[in-house]
Biopython code that builds the backbone (N, CA, C, O; Angstrom):
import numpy as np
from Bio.PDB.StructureBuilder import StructureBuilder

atoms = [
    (1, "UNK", "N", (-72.495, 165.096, -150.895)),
    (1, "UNK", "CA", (-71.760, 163.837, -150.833)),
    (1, "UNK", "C", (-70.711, 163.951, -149.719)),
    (1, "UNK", "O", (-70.032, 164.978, -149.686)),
    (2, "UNK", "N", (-70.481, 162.820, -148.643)),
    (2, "UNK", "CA", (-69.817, 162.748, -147.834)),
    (2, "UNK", "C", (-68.158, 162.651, -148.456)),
    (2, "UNK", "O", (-67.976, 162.608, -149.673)),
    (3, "UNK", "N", (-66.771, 162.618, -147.288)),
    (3, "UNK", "CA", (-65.800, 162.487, -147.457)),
    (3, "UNK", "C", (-65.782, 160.676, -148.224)),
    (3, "UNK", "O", (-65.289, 160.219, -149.256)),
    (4, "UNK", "N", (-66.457, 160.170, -147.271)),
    (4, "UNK", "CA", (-66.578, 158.654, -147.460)),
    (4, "UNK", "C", (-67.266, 158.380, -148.776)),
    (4, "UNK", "O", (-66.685, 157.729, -149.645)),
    (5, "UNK", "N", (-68.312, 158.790, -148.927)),
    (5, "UNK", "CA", (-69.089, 158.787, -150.656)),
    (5, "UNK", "C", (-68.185, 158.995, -151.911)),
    (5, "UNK", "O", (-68.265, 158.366, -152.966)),
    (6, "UNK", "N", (-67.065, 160.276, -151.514)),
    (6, "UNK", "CA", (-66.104, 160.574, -152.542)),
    (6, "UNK", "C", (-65.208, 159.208, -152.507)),
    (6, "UNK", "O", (-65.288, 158.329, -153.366)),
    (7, "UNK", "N", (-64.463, 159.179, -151.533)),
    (7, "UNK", "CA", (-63.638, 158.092, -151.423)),
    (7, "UNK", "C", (-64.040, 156.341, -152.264)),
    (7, "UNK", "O", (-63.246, 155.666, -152.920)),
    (8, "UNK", "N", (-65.570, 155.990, -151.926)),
    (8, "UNK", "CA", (-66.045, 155.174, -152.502)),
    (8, "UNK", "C", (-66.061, 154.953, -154.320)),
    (8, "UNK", "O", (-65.809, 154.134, -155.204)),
    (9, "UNK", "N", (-66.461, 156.078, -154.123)),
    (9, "UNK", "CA", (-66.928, 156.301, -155.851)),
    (9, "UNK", "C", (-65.829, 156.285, -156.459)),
    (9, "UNK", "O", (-66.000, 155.719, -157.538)),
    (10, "UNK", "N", (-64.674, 156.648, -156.313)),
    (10, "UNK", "CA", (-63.543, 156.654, -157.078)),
    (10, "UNK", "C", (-63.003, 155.122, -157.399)),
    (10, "UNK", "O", (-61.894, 154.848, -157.858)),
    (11, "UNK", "N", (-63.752, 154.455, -157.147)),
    (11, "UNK", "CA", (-63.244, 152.922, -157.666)),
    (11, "UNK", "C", (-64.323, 152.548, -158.640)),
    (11, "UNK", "O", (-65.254, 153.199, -159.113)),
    (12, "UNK", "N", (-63.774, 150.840, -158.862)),
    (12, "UNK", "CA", (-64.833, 150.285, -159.512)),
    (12, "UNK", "C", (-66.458, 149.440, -159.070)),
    (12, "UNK", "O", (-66.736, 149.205, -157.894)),
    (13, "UNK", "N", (-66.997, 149.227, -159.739)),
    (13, "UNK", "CA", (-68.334, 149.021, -158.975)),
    (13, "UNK", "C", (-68.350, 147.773, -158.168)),
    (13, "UNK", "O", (-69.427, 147.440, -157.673)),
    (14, "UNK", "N", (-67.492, 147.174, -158.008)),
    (14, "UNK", "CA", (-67.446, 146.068, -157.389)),
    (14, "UNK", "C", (-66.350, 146.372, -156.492)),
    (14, "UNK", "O", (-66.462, 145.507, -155.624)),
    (15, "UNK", "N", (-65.684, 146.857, -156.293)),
    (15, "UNK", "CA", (-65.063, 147.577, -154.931)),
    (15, "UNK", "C", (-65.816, 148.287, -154.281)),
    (15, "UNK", "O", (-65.927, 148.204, -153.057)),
    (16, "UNK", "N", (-66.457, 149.106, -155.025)),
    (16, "UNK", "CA", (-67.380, 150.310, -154.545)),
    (16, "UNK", "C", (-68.520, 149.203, -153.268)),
    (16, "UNK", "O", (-68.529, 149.306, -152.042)),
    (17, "UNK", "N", (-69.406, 148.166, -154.201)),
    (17, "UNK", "CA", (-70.331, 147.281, -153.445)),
    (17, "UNK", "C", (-69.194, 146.728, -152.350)),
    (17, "UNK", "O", (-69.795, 146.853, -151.283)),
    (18, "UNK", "N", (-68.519, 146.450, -152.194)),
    (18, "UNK", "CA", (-67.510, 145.855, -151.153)),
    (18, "UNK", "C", (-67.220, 146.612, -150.020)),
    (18, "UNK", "O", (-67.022, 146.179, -148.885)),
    (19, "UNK", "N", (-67.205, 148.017, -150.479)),
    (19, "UNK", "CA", (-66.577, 148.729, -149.297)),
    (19, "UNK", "C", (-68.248, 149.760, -148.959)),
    (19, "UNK", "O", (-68.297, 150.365, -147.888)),
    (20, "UNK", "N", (-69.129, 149.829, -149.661)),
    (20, "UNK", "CA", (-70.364, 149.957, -148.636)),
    (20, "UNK", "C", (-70.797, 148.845, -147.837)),
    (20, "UNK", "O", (-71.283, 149.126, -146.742)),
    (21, "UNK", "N", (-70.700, 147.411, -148.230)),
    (21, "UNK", "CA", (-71.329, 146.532, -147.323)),
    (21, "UNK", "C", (-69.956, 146.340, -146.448)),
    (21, "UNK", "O", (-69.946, 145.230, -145.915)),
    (22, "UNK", "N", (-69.019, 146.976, -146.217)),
    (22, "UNK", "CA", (-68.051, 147.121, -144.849)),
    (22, "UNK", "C", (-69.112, 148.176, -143.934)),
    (22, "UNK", "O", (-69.734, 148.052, -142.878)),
    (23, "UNK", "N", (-68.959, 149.190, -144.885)),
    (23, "UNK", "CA", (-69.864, 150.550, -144.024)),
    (23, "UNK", "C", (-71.287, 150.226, -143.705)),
    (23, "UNK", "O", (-71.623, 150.983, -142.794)),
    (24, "UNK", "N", (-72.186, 149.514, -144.014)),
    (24, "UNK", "CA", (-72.746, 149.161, -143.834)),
    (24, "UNK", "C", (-73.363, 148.600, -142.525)),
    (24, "UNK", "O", (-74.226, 149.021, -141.755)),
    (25, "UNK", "N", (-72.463, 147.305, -142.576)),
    (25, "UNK", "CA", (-72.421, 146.472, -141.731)),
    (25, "UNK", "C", (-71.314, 146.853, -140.405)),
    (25, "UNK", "O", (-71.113, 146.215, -139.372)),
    (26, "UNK", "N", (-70.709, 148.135, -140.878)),
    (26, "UNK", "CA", (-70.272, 148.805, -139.374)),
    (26, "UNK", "C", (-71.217, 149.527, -139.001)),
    (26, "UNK", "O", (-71.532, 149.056, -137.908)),
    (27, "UNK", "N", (-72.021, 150.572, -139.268)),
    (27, "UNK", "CA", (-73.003, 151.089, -138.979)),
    (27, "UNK", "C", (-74.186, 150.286, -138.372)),
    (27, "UNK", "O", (-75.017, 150.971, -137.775)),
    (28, "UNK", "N", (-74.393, 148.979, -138.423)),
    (28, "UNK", "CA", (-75.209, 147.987, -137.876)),
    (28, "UNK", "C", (-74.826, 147.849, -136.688)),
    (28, "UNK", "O", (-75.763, 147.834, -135.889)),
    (29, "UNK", "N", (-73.532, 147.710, -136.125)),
    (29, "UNK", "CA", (-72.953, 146.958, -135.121)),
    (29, "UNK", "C", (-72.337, 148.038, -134.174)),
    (29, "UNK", "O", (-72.663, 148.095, -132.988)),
    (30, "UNK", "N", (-71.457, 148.868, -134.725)),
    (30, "UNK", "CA", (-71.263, 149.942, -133.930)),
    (30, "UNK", "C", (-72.211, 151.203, -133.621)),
    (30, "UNK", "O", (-72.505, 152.012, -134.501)),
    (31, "UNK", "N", (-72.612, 151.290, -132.442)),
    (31, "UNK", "CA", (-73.680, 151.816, -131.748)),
    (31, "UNK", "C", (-73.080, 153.238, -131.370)),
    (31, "UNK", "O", (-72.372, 153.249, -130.363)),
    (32, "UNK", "N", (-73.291, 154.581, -132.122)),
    (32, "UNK", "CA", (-72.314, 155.855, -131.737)),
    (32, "UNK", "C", (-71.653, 155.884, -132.649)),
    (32, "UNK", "O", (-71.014, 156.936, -132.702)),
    (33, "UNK", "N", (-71.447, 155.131, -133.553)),
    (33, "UNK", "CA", (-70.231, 155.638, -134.176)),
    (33, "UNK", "C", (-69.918, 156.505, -135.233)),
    (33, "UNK", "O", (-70.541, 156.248, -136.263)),
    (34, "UNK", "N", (-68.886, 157.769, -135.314)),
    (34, "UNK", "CA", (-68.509, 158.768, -135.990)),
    (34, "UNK", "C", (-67.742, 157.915, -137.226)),
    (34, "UNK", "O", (-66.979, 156.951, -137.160)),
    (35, "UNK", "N", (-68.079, 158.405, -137.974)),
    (35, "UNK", "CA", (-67.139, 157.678, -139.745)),
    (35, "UNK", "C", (-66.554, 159.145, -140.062)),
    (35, "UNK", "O", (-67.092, 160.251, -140.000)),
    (36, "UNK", "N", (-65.066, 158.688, -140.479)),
    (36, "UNK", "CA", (-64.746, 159.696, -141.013)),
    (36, "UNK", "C", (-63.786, 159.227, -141.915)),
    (36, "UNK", "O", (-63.764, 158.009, -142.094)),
    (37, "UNK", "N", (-62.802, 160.087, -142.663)),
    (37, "UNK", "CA", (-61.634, 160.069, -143.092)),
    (37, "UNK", "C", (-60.240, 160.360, -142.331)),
    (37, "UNK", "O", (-59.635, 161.398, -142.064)),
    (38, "UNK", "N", (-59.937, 158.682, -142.045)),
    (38, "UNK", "CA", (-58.447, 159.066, -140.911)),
    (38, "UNK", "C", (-57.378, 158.247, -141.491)),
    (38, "UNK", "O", (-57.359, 157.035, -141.702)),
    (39, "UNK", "N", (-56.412, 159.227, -141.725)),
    (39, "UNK", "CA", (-55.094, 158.610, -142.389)),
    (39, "UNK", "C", (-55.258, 157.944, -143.815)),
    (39, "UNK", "O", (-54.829, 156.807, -144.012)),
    (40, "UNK", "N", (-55.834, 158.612, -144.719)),
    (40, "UNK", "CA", (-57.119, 158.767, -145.746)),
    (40, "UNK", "C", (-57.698, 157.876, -145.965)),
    (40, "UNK", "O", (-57.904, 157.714, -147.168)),
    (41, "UNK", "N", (-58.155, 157.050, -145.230)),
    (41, "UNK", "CA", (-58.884, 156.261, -145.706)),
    (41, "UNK", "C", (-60.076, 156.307, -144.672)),
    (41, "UNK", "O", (-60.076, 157.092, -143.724)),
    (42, "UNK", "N", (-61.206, 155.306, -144.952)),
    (42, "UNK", "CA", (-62.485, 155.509, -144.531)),
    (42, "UNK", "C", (-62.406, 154.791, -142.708)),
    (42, "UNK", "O", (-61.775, 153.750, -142.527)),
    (43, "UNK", "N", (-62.945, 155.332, -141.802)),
    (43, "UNK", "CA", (-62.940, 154.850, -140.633)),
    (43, "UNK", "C", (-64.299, 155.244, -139.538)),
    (43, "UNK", "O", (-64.990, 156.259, -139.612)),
    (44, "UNK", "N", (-64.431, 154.158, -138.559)),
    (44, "UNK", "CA", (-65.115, 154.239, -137.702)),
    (44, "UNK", "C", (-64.561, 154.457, -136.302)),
    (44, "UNK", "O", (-63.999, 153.626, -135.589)),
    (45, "UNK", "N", (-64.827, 155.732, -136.045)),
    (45, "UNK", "CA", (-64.494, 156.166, -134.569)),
    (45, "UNK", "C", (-65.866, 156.025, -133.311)),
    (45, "UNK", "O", (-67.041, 156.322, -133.524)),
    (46, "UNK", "N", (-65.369, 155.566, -132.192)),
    (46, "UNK", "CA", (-65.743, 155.113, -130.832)),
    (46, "UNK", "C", (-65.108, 156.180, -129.745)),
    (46, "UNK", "O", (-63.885, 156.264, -129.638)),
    (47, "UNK", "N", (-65.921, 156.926, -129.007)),
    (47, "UNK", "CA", (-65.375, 157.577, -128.204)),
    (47, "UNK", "C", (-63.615, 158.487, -128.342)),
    (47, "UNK", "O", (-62.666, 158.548, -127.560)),
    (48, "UNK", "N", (-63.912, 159.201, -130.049)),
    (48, "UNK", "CA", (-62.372, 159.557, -129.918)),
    (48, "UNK", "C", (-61.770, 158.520, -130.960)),
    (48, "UNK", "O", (-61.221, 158.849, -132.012)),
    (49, "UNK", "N", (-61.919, 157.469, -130.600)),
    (49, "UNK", "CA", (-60.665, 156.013, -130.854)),
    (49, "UNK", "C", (-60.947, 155.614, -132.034)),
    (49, "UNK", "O", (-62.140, 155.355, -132.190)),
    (50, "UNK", "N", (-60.251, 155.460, -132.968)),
    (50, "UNK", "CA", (-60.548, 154.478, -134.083)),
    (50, "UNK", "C", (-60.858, 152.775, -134.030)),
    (50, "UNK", "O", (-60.109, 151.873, -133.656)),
    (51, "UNK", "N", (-62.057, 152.720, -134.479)),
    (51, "UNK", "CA", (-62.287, 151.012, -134.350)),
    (51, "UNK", "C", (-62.375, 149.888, -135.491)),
    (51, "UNK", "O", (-62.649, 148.700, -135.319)),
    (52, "UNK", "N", (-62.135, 150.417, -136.471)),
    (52, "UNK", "CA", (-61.908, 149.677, -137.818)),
    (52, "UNK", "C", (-61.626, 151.195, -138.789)),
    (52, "UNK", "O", (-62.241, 152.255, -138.669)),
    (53, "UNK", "N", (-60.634, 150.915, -139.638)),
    (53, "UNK", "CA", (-60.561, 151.519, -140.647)),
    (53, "UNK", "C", (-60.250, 150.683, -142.073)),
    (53, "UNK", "O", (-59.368, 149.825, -142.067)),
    (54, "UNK", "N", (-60.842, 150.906, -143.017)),
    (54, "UNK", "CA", (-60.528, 150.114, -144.384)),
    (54, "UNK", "C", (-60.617, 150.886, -145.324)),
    (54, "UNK", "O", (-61.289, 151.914, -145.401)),
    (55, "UNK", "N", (-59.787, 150.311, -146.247)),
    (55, "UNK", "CA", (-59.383, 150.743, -147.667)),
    (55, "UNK", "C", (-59.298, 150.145, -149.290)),
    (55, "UNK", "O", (-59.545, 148.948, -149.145)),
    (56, "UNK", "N", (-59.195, 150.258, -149.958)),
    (56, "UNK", "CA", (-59.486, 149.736, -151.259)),
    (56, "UNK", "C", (-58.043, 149.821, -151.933)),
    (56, "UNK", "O", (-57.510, 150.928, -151.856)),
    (57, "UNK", "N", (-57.610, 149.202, -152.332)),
    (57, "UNK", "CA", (-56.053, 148.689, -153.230)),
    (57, "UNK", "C", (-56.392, 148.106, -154.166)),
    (57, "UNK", "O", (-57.587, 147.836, -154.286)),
    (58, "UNK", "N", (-55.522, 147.738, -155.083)),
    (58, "UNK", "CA", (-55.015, 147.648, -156.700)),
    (58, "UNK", "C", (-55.788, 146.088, -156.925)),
    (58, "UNK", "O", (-56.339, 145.733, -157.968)),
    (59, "UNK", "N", (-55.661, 145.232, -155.589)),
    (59, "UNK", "CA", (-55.850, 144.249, -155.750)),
    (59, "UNK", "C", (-56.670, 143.249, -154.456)),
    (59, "UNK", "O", (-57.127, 142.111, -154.353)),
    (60, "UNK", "N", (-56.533, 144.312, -153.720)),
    (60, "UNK", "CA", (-57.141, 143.592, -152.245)),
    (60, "UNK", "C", (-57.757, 145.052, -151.593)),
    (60, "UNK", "O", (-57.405, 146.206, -151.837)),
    (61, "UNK", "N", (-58.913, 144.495, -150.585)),
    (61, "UNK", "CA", (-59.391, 145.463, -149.708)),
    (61, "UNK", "C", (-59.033, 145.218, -147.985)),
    (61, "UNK", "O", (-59.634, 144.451, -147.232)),
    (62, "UNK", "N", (-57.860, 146.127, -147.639)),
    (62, "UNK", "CA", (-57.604, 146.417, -146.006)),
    (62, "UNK", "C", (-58.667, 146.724, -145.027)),
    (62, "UNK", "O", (-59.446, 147.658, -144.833)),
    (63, "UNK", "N", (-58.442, 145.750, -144.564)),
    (63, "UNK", "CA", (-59.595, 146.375, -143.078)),
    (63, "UNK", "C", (-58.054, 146.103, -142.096)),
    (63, "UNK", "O", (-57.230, 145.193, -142.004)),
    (64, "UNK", "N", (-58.289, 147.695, -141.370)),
    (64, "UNK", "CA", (-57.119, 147.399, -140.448)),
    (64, "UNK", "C", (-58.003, 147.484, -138.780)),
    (64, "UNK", "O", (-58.676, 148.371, -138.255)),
    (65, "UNK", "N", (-57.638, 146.261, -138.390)),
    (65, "UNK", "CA", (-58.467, 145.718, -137.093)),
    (65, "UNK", "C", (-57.934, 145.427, -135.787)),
    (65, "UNK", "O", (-58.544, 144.899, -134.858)),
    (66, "UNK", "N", (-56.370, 145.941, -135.807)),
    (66, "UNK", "CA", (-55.922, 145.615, -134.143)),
    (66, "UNK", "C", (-55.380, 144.639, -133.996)),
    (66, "UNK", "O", (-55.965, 143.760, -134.629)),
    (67, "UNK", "N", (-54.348, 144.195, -133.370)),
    (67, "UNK", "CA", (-53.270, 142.934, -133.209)),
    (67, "UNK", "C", (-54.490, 141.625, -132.557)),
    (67, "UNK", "O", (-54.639, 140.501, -133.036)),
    (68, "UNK", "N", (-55.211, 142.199, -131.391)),
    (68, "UNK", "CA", (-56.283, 140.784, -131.438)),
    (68, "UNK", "C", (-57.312, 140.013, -132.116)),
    (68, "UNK", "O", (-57.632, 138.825, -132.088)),
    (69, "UNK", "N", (-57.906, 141.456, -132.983)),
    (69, "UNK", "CA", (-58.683, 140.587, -134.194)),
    (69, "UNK", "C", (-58.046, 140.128, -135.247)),
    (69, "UNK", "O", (-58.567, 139.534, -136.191)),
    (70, "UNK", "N", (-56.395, 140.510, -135.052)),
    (70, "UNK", "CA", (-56.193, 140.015, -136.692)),
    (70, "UNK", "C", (-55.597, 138.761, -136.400)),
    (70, "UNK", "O", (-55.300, 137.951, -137.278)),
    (71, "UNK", "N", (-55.358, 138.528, -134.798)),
    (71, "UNK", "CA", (-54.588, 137.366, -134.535)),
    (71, "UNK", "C", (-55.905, 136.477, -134.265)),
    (71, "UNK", "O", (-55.615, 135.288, -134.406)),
    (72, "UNK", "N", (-57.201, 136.658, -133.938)),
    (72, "UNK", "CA", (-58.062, 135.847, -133.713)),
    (72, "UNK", "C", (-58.594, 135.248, -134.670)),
    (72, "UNK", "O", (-58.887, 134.054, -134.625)),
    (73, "UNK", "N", (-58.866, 136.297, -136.054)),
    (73, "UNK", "CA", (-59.154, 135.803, -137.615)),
    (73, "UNK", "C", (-58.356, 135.138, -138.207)),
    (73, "UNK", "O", (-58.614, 134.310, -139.080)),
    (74, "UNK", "N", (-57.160, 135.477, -137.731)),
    (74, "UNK", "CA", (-55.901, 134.396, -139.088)),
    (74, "UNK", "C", (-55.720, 132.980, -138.195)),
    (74, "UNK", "O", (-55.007, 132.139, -138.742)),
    (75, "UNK", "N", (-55.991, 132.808, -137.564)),
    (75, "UNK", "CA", (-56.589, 131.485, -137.076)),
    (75, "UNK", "C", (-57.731, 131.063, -137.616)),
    (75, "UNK", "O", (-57.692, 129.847, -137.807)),
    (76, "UNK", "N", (-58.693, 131.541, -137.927)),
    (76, "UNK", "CA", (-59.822, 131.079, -138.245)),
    (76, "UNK", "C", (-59.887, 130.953, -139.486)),
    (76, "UNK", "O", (-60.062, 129.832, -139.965)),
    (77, "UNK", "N", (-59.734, 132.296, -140.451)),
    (77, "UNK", "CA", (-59.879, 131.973, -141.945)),
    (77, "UNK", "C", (-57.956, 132.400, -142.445)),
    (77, "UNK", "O", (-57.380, 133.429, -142.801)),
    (78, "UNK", "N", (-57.612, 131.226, -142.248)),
    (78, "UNK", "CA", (-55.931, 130.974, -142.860)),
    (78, "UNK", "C", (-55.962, 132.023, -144.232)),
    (78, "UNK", "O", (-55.296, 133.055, -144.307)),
    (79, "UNK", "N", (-56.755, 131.586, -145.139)),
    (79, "UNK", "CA", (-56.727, 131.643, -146.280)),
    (79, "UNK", "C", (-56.604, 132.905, -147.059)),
    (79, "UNK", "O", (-56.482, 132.875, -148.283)),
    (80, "UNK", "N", (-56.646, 134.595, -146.023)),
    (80, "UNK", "CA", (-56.144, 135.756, -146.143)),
    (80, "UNK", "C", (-54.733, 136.108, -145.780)),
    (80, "UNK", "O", (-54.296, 135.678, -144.712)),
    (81, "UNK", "N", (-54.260, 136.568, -146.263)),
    (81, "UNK", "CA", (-52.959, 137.429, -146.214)),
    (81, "UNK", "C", (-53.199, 138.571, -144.417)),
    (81, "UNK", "O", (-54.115, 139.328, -144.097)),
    (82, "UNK", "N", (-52.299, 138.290, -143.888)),
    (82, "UNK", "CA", (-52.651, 138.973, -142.138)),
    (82, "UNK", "C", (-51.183, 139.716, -142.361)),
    (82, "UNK", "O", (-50.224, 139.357, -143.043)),
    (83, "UNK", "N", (-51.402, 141.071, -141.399)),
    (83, "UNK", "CA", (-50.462, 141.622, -141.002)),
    (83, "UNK", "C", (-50.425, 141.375, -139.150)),
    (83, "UNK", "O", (-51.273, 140.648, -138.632)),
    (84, "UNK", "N", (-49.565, 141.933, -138.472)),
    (84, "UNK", "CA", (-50.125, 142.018, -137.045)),
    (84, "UNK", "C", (-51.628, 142.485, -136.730)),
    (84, "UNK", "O", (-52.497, 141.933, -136.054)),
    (85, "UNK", "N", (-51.640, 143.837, -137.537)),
    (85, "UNK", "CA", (-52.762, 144.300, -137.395)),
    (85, "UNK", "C", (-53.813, 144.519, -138.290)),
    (85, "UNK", "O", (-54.734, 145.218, -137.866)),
    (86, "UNK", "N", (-53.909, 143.982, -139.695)),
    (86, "UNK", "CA", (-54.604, 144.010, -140.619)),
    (86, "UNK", "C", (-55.007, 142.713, -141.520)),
    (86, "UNK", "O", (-54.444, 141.619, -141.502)),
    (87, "UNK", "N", (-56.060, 143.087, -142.268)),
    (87, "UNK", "CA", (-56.310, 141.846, -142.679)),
    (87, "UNK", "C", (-56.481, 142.073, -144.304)),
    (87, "UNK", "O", (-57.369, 142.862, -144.626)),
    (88, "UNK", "N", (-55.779, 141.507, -145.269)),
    (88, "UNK", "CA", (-56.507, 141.479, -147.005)),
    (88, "UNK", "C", (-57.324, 140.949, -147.664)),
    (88, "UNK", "O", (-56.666, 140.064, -148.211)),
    (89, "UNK", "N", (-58.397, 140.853, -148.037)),
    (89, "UNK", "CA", (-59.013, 140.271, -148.814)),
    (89, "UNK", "C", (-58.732, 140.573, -150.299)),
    (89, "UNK", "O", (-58.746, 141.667, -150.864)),
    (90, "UNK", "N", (-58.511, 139.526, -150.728)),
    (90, "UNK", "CA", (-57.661, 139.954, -152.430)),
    (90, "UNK", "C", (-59.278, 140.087, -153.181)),
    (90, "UNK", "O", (-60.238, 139.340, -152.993)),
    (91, "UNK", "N", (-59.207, 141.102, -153.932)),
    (91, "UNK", "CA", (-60.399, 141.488, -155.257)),
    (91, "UNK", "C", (-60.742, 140.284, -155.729)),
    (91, "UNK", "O", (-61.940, 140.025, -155.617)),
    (92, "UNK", "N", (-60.017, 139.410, -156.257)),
    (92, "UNK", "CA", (-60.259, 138.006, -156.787)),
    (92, "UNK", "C", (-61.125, 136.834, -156.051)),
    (92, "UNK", "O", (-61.615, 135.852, -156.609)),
    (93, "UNK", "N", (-61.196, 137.164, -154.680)),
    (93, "UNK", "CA", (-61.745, 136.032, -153.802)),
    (93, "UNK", "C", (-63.640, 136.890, -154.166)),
    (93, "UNK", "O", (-64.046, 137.923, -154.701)),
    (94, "UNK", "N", (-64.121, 135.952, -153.636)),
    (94, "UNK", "CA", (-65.624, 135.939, -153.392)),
    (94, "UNK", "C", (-65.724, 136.818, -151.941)),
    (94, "UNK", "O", (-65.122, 136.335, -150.982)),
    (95, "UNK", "N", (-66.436, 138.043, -151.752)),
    (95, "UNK", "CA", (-66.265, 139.198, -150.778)),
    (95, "UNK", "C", (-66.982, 137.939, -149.711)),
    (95, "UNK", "O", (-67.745, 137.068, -150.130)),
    (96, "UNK", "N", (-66.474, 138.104, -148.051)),
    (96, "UNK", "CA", (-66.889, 137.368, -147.385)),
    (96, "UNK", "C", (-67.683, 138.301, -146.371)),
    (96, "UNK", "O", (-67.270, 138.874, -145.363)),
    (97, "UNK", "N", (-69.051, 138.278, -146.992)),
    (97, "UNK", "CA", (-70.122, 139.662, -145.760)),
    (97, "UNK", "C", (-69.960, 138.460, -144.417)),
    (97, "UNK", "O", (-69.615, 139.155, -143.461)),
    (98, "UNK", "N", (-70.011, 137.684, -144.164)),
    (98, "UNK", "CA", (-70.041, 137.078, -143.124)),
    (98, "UNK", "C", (-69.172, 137.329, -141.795)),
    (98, "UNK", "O", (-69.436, 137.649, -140.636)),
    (99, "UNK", "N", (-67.765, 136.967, -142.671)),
    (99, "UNK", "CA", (-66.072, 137.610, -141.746)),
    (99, "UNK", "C", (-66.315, 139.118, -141.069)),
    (99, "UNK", "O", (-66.143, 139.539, -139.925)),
    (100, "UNK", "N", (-66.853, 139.812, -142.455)),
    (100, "UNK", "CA", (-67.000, 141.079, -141.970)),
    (100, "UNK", "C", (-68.144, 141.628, -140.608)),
    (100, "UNK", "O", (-68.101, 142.405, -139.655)),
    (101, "UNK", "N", (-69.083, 140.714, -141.210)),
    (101, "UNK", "CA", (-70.047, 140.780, -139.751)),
    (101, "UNK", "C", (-69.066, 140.383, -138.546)),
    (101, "UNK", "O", (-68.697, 141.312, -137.827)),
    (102, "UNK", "N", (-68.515, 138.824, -138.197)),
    (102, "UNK", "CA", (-67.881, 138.816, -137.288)),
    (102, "UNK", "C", (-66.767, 139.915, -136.802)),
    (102, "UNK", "O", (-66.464, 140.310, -135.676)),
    (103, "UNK", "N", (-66.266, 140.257, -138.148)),
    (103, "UNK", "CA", (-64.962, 141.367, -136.937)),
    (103, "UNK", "C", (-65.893, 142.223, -136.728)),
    (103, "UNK", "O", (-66.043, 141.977, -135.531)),
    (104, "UNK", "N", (-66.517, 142.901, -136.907)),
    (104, "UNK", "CA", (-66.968, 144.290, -136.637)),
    (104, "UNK", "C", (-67.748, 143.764, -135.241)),
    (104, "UNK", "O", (-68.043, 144.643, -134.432)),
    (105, "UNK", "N", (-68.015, 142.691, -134.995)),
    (105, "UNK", "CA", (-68.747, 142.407, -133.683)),
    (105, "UNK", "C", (-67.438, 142.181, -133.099)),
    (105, "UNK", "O", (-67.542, 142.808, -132.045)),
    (106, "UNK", "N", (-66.475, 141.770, -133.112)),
    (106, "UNK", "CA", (-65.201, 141.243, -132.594)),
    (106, "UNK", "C", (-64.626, 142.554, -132.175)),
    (106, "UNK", "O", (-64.195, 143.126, -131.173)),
    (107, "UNK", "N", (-64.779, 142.690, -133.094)),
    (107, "UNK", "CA", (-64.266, 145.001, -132.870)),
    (107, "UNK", "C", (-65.091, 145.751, -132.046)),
    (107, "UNK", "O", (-64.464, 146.490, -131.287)),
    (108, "UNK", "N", (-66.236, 145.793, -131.959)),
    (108, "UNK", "CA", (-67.027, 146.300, -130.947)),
    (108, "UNK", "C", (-67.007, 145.504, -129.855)),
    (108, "UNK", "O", (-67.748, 146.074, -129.054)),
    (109, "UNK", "N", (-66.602, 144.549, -129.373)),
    (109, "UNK", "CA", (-66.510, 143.742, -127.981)),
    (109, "UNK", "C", (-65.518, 144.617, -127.604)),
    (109, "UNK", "O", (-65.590, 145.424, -126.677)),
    (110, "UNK", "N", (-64.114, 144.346, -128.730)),
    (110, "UNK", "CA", (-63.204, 144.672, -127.829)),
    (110, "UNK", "C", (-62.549, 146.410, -127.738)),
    (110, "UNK", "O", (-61.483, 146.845, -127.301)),
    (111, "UNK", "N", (-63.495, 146.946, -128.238)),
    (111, "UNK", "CA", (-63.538, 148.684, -127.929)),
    (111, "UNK", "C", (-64.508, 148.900, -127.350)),
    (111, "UNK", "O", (-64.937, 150.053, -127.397)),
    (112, "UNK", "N", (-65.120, 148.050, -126.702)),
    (112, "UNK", "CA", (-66.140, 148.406, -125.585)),
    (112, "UNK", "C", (-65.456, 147.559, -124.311)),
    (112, "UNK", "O", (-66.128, 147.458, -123.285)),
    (113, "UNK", "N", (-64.630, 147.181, -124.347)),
    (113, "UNK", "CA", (-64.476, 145.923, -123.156)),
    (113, "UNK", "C", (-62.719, 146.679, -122.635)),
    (113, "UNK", "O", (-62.061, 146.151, -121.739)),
]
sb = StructureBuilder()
sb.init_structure("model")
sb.init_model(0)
sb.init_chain("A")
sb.init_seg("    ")
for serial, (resi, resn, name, xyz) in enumerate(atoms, 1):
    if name == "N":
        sb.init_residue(resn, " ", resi, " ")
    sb.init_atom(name, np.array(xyz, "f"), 0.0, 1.0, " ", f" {name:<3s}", serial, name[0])
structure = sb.get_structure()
C-alpha cells in the first residue's frame, strides 16, 4: 500500500470515493506526474514542482491550486468557500467530478505554460 492509499483509507467511504476520483482524474490529465506525500497531504508533482495538492477535513475537501486557478474558479463556481490559493468543497455538497476535471486541466496548462 502506497503513502497515498494509507492516507485515503483513514477516512470515511465517501471521502475516501472523493479523494480517489481527485487522484484519479489527476493521473488522467497530468502526463509525468510523481504523487506523493508533501506537507502531509496527498500531491502531484511536475518536474520537481508541486501542481495540485489535496486533502480531506472534518467537513470539506482542500484542493490547494495556486492564486490563478483559485481566482479563475471563484469566478466561475461562487458557491465554494476560496482562499487566494485554495479551494473547499464542503462534505455536504454533491462532489463536483466535473470542476475537478477542469482545474486539473487548468493546472496542467498553467505548469506547463
Amino acid at each position: 500500500m502506497s503513502d497515498i492509499d494509507t492516507y485515503i483509507t483513514q477516512f470515511d467511504l465517501e471521502t475516501q470515493r472523493r479523494l480517489r476520483a481527485i487522484r484519479s482524474t489527476g493521473f488522467d490529465i497530468f502526463q509525468n506526474a510523481e504523487e506523493k506525500i508533501y506537507h502531509t497531504i496527498p500531491t502531484f508533482m511536475i518536474n520537481g514542482k508541486d501542481i495540485l495538492n489535496y486533502g480531506a477535513y472534518k467537513h470539506h475537501i482542500t484542493l490547494y491550486v495556486g492564486y490563478d486557478v483559485a481566482y479563475l474558479l471563484k469566478n466561475k463556481y461562487p458557491q465554494y468557500q476560496y482562499t487566494k490559493t485554495t479551494i473547499k468543497i464542503p462534505n455536504s455538497d454533491i462532489f463536483p467530478d466535473y470542476i475537478i476535471q477542469e482545474l486539473c486541466e487548468l493546472l496542467n496548462y498553467f505548469g506547463n505554460h
